[in-house]
N, C-alpha and C positions, 0 to 999 in steps of 0.2 A: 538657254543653256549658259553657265557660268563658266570665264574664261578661269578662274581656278575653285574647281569643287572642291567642298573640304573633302577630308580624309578621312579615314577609318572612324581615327579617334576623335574626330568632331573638329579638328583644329585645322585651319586652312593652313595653305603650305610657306614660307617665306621668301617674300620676293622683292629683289631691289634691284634697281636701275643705274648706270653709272655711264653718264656720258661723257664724253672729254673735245676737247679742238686739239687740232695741230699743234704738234710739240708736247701736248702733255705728257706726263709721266709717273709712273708711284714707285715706290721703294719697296723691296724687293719685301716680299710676307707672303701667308700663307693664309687661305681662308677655310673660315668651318664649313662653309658651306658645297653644294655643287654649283659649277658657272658654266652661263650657254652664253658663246660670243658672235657677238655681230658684228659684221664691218661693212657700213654702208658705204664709205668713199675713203682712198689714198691707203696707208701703207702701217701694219702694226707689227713690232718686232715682239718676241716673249722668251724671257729667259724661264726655264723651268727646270726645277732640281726634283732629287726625290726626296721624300719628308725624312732619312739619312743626313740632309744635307742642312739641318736644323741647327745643328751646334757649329759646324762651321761657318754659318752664314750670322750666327751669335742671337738670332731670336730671342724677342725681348719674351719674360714669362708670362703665362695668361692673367696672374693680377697687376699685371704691371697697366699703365696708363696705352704703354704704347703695344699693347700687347699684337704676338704673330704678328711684327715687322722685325726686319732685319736689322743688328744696330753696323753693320757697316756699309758703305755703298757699294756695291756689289758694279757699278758701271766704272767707276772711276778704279776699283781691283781691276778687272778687266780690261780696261785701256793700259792699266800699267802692265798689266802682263802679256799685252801684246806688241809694249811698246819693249818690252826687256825679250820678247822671244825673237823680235827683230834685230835686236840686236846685238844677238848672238849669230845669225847667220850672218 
């Protein structure tokens, strides 16, 4: 038995593997495809927006190089904005 049979239309499915170590990290984008997540060992945080949240997050366009990634850092937005709601209370 084939761990991926093709399909219908003859063409088997796409599948890609993405491991990381501690610390890693990507920038924040948007992928075409569907993702099944595993965590073998220690701790993964995930920011997730809804595909609304494409122009504010400034997404580069699909013929661009960098294409479905973000062009701003969306961690370092977020550190500032929790560092200014801090301090306002």
């Amino acid at each position: 038995e084939e761990l991926l049979p093709q399909a219908p239309s003859g063409r088997r499915p796409w599948l890609q593997l993405w491991a990381s170590s501690a610390g890693s990290f990507t920038q924040a984008h948007y992928d075409v495809a569907d993702n099944f997540f595993v965590q073998c060992d220690g701790r993964k945080h995930f920011l997730v927006w809804p595909p609304s949240s494409a122009e504010a997050l400034r997404v580069f366009p699909d013929a661009h190089p960098r294409a479905r990634k973000a062009q701003i850092e969306v961690e370092a937005a977020l550190a500032a904005a929790a560092a200014q709601s801090d301090d306002e209370v």
